[in-house]
Every structure is written in structure tokens, then in C-alpha cells.
N, C-alpha and C positions, 0 to 999 in steps of 0.2 A: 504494500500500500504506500509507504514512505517512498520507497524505489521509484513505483510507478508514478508517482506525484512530481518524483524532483525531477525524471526524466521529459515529463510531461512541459515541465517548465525550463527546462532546458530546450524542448523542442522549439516551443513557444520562443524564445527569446534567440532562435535558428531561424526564425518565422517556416519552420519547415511546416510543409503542408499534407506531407504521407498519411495525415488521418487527420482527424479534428482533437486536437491537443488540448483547448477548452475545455472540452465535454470532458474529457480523462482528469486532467486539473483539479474541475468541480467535482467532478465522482467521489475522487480519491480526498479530497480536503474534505467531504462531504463525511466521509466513512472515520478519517483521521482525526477532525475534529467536534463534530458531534457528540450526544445531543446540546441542542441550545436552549432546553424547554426547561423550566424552574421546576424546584421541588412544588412548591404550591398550584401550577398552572396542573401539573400530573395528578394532585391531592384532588382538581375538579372535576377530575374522571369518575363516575358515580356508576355508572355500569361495567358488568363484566368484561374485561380482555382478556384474551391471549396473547403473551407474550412469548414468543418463541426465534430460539436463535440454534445454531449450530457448534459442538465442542473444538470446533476447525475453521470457525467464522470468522469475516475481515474485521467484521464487527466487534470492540473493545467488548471480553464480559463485563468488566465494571457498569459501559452503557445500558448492555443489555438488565445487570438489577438493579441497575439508577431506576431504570423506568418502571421495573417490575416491582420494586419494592415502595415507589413511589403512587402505584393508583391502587387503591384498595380491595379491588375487584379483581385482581390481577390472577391470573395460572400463569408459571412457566411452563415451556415445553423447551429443555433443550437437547435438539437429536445428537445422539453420538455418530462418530465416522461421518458423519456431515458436513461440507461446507455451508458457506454463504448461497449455492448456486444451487439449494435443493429445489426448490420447485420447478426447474430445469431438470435435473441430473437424477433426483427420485420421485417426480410429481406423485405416485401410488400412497408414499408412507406419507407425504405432506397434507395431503388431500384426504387420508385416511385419518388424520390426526383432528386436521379443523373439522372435518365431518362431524368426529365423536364429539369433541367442544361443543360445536353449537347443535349437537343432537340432544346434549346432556343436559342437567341440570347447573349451576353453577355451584361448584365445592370447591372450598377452602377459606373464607373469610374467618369462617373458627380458629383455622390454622394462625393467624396471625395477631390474636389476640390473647 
């Protein structure tokens, strides 16, 4: 993520145009720097999420239980042997997973109290 961002910007400032260097820039500053959302703005979350990440994600875990720890309604789901690119790479087990979520009833708010 770091790699691809600085290269990104180094392309950028090559003004090389072999791809859209932009787009990769924000991607990658998007995944490296995030989230930007306050603890209390996630506190207004009042319905159930699912929060789900991968053990292999580009994704920081700290963000990922920044936000999960942050809305009250919250489930994790994190897949193992997973990347970031599951709903590509396993769409079955992803799509198996938010099925049962939102087929289910919501558990866990006990848990956290």
C-alpha cells in the first residue's frame, strides 16, 4: 500500500501517463490513511452493522475495530486466508456470510455490556 502510493507519486510527478496514477494515489492514501469519521459520529449509528474485514486485508485492523467497536450494533466478521479482494476472489463464502447476517436476528449487544 505504502509502495504503491509512493510509486504512484512518483509516477505523477514523471507526469507518466501508462495508467491513471490519480486514481492509484487516492486508492492507496484512501486505505493508508483512513478512517476520518469520529468516535461520536460512529456512536450515531443506532442500527445493526456488519463489520467485516479480512486477516490479510490492506485494511489497518486497528480501523477495522475503530469502527466496530465504535457503533453499538456492531458484529465482526473477520474471514481468515482472506484478502481485501474477497468479494472478487470468494464471492460464495462472502455472500454466504451477509446472507446469514441479514437473515438473522441481531446478537451481540449483550456481549458488550
Amino acid at each position: 500500500m505504502l509502495h504503491e502510493r509512493k510509486l504512484a507519486d512518483e509516477m505523477l510527478l514523471k507526469k507518466d501517463t501508462t495508467q491513471n496514477w490519480k486514481i492509484v494515489q487516492q486508492r492507496n492514501r484512501m486505505m493508508e490513511f483512513q478512517p476520518h469519521i469520529s468516535a461520536n459520529d460512529l456512536h450515531k449509528i443506532k442500527c445493526p452493522v456488519l463489520v467485516m474485514s479480512t486477516d490479510r486485508d490492506i485494511i489497518r485492523e486497528e480501523h477495522t475495530f475503530y469502527i466496530y467497536r465504535n457503533i453499538v450494533k456492531a458484529n465482526l466478521c473477520i474471514l481468515t486466508g482472506e484478502t481485501h479482494y474477497v468479494t472478487k476472489n470468494n464471492p460464495d463464502i462472502f455472500n454466504a456470510i451477509v446472507e446469514k447476517y441479514l437473515d438473522e436476528n441481531f446478537n451481540g449487544e449483550e456481549l458488550r455490556q
